[in-house]
C-alpha positions in Angstrom: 4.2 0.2 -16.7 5.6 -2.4 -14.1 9.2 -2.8 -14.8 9.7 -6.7 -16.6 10.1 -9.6 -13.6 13.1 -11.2 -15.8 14.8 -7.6 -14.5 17.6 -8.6 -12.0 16.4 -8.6 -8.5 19.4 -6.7 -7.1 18.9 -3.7 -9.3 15.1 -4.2 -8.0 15.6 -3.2 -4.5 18.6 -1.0 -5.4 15.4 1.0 -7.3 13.3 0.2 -4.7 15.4 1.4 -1.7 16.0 4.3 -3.1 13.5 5.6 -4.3 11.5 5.2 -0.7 14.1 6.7 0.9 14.2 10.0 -1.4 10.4 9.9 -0.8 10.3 9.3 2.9 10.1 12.8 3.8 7.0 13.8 1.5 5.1 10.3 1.2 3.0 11.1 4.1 1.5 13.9 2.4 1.8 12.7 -1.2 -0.8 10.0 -0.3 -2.5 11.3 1.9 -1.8 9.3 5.2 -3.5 9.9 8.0 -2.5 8.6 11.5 -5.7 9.6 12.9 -9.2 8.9 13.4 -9.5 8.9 9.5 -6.4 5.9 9.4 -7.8 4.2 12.1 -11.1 3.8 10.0 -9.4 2.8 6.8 -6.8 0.2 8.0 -10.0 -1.0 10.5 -12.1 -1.7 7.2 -9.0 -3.0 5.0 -8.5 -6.0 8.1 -12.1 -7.0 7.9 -12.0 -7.0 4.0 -9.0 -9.2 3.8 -10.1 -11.0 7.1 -13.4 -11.5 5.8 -14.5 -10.2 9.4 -12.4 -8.2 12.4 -10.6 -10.8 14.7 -12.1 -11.1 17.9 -9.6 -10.6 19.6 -6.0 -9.0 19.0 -2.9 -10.3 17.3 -0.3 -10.6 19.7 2.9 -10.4 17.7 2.8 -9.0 14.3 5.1 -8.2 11.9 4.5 -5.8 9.0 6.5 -6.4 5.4 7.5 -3.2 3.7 6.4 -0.7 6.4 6.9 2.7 4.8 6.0 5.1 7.1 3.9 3.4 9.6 0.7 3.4 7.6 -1.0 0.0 9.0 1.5 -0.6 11.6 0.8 2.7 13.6 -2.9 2.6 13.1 -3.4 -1.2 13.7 -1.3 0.1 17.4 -3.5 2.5 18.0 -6.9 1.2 17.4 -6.0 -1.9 19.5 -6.1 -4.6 16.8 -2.1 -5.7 17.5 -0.4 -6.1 20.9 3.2 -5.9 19.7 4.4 -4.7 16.4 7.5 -5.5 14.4 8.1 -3.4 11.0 10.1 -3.9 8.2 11.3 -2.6 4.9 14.1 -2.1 2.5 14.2 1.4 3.0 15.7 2.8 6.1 14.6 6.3 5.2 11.2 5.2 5.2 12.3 3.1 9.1 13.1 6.1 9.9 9.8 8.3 9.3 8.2 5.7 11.2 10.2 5.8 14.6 9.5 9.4 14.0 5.9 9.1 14.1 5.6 6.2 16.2 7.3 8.7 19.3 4.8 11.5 18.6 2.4 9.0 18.5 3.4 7.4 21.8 3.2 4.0 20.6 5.9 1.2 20.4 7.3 -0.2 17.2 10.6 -2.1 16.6 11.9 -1.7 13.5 14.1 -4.1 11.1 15.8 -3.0 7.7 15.5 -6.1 5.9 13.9 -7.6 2.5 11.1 -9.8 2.6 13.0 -12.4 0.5 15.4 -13.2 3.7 13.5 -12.5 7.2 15.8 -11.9 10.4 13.3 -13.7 12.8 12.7 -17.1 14.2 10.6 -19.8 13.0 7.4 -19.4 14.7 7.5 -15.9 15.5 4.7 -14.1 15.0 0.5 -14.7 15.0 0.5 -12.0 11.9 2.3 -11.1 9.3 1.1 -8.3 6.6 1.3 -5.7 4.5 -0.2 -3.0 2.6 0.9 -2.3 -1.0 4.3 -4.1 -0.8 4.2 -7.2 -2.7 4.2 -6.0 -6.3 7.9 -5.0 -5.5 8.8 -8.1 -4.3 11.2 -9.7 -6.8 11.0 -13.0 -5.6 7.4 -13.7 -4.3 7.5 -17.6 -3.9 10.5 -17.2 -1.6 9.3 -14.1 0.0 5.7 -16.3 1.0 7.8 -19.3 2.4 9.5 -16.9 4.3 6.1 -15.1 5.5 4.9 -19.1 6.3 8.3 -19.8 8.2 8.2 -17.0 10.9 4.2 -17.6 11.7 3.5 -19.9 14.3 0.7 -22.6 13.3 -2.6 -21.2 13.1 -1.3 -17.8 12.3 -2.6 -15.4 9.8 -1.3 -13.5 6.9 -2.8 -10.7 5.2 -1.8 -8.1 2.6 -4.1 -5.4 0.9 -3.3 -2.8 -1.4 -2.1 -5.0 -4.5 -2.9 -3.6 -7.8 -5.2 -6.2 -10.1 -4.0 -6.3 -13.5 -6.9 -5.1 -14.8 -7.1 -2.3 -12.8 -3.5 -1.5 -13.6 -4.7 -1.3 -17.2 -7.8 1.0 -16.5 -5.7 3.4 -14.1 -4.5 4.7 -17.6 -8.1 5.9 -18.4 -8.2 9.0 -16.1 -4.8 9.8 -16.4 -5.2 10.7 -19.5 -8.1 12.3 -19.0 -6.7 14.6 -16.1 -3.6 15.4 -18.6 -6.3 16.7 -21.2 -8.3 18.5 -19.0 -5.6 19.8 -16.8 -5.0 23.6 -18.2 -8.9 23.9 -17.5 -8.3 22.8 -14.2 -5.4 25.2 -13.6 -7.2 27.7 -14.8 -10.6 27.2 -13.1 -8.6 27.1 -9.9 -6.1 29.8 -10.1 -3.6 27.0 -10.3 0.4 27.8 -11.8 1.9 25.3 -14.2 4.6 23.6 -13.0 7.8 24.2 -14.8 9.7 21.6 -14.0 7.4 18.6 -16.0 9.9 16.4 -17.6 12.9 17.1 -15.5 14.5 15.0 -13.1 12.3 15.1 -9.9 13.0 15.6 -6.3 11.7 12.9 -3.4 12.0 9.8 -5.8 10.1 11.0 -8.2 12.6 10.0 -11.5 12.5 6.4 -10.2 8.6 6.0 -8.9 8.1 4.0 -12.4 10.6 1.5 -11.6 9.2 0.0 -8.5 6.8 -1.9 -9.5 7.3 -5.2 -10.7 3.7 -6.8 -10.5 0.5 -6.8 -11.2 -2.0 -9.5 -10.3 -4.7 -11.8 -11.3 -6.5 -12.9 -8.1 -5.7 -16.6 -9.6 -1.8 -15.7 -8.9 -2.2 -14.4 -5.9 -4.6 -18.0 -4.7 -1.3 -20.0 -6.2 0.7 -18.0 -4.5 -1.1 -18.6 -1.1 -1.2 -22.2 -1.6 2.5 -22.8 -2.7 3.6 -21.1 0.5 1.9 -23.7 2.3 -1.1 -21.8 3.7 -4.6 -22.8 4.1 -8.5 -21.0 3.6 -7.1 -18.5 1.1 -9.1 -15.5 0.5 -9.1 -12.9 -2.3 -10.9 -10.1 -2.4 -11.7 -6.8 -4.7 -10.6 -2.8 -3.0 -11.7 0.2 -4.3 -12.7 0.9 -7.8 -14.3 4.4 -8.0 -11.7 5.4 -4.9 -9.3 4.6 -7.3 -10.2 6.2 -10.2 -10.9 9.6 -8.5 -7.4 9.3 -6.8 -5.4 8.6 -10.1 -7.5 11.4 -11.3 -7.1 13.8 -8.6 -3.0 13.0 -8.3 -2.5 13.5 -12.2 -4.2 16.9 -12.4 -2.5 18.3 -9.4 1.1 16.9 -10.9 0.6 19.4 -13.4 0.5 22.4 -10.8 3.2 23.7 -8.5 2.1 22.9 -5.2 1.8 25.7 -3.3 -0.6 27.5 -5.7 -3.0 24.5 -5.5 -6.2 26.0 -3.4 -6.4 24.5 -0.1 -10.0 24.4 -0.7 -9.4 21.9 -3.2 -7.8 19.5 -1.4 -10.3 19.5 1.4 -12.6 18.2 -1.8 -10.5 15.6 -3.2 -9.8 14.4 0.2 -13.3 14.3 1.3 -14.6 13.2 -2.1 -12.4 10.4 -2.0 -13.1 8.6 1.3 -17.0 8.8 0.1 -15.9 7.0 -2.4 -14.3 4.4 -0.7 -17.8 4.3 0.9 -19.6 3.5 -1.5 -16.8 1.1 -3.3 -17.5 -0.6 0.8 -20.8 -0.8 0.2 -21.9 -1.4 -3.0 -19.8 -2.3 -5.4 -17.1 -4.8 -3.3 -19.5 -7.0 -2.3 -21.2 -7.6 -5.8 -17.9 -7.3 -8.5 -15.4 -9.8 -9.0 -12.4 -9.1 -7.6 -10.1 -8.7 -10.4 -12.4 -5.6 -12.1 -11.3 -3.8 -9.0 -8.1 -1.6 -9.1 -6.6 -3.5 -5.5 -6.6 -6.8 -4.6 -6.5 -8.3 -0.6 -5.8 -11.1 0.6 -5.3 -14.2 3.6 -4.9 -17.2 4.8 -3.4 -19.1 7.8 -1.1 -21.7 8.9 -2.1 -24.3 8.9 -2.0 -25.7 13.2 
């Protein structure tokens, strides 16, 4: 469960910067990130669903809130959607994955350990500023989105996607338990060893991962949200539903294994079955559900000019 938002903000992104900078070094592989053609693709349909369309041209100067690894950043580089990229985040393990990436990449990023709450930069900075999964850790979101409207220049864009519904925060519970129940079938079907170590103090952030998240969203809040910050067109939108509950699925089962002694074989099918997923959720579903039955939310507006 999301830890309470009357929790003091400090110990917040103590939590929070900590914990992403245990995980830096497996969070690539722990979800799955891809920097290729495969990224490209995603973060390509994620703009035009929280854009409503791809922009016609590319954003100049655009700066990324809560970075991680390089996730959006790097792949909005590389398939040519931003001309400059600034990235940001608490964490300056996570900072630091990213320069990593970014130089095997070849691509050009600067990056700024901050908090969204108090930005570094100029008024009138930037033509983008976004995100992906970063503000339910934001303590202080009202602040955070005057700061997001300060550094855009007029007629500027933001966008986050990513942000769990409440509702989908509730159903994600469903298939957890699920995977937990059928989980020794699983391990057995598969050849699978049990980890040992359930219940102990984890490695890579694990002991803290559920103490980062501090909300979950009606599309309603995040509309208010939009508005109080000063920006104009809002637009909320629905992400992933059956995606979703495959990938809670998938990660709970495989939580229950050691690693190593999961098949690669079955990886290849999670992996695969979840980006058809996606698909469909793209396709069908997205276009014909309100937005808060879906597990994600995403979102934008602009400055007004």
């Amino acid at each position: 469960m999301p830890t309470s938002p009357a929790a003091a903000a400090e110990h917040i992104k103590d939590v929070n910067t900590r914990y992403h900078d245990e995980a830096a070094s497996s969070y690539d592989s722990k979800w799955g990130i891809d920097f290729g053609e495969v990224g490209r693709d995603q973060v390509r349909r994620k703009l035009a669903r929280a854009l409503g369309r791809l922009p016609e041209a590319p954003f100049g100067d655009a700066l990324e809130i809560g970075a991680g690894t390089g996730y959006f950043t790097l792949n909005l580089l590389q398939a040519g959607f931003v001309e400059r990229a600034t990235a940001t985040d608490i964490s300056p393990g996570m900072l630091d994955a990213l320069a990593e990436t970014a130089a095997e990449l070849g691509v050009v990023v600067e990056t700024v350990e901050t908090d969204a709450e108090r930005l570094p930069f100029a008024h009138s900075s930037f033509d983008l500023v976004f995100g992906h999964a970063v503000l339910h850790h934001i303590p202080d979101l009202n602040r955070a989105f005057s700061e997001f409207e300060r550094v855009l220049r007029p007629g500027g864009t933001v966008a986050f996607c990513g942000e769990p519904s409440r509702y989908g925060d509730l159903i994600a519970a469903v298939p957890k338990r699920a995977a937990l129940t059928v989980a020794p079938l699983w391990r057995r079907a598969l050849g699978a060893r049990p980890r040992h170590d359930l219940g102990a103090p984890q490695a890579n952030g694990g002991g803290l991962e559920w103490e980062v998240d501090v909300h979950a969203f009606a599309p309603s809040e995040l509309q208010r949200l939009l508005g109080e910050g000063g920006f104009e067109h809002p637009r909320v939108r629905g992400e992933e539903l059956l995606a979703n509950l495959h990938g809670w699925t998938v990660r709970t089962i495989e939580s229950t294994a050691e690693p190593e002694s999961v098949p690669h074989r079955w990886r290849l099918f999670a992996f695969r079955s979840y980006l058809l997923l996606q698909r469909i959720d793209t396709a069908l579903l997205e276009p014909r559900l309100p937005p808060e039955l879906f597990y994600n939310l995403v979102l934008s507006a602009r400055k007004p000019a």
